[in-house]
C-alpha positions in Angstrom: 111.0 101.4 -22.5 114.0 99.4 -20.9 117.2 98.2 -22.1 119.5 95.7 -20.5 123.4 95.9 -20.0 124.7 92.7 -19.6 128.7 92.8 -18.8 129.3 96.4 -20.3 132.0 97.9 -18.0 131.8 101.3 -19.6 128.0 101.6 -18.4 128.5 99.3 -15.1 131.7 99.6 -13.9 131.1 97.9 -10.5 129.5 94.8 -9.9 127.7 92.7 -7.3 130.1 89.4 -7.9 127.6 85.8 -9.1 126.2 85.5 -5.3 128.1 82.8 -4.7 125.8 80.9 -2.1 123.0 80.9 -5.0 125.5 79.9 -7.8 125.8 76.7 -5.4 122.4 76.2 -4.4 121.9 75.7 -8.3 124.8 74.1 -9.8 125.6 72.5 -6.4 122.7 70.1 -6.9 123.8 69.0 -10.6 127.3 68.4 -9.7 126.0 66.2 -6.8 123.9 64.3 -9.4 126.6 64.4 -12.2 129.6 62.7 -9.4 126.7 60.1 -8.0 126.4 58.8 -12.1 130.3 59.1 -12.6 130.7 57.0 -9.4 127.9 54.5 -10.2 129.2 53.9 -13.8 133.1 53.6 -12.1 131.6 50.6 -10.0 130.2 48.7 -12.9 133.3 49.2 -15.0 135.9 48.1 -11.5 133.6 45.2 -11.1 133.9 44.1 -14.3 137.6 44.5 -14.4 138.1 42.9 -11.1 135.3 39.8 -12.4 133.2 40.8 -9.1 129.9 41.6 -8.1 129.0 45.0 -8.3 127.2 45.2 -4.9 130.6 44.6 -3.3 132.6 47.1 -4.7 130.6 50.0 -2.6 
């Protein structure tokens, strides 16, 4: 039989912290990816406002 604890600081008082190089290794990656589409979308929208090409606001 095995029960699991999650976050009870009565029965764990001390932790191991969130491993802070895997926390990145994970959600590193996404917030690469989620910048690269917030920068791509703020190029279409400032070449649109400035009436210019998007290829030459890179």
């Amino acid at each position: 039989m095995i029960e699991i604890v999650h976050g009870d600081t009565s029965k764990t008082p001390m932790g191991m912290g969130t491993y802070g190089s895997r926390s990145l290794a994970v959600g590193g990656s996404a917030m690469v990816r989620a910048t690269e589409k917030i920068i791509a979308k703020a190029k279409k929208i400032a070449a649109h406002l400035m009436e210019a090409s998007e290829a030459m606001s890179s």
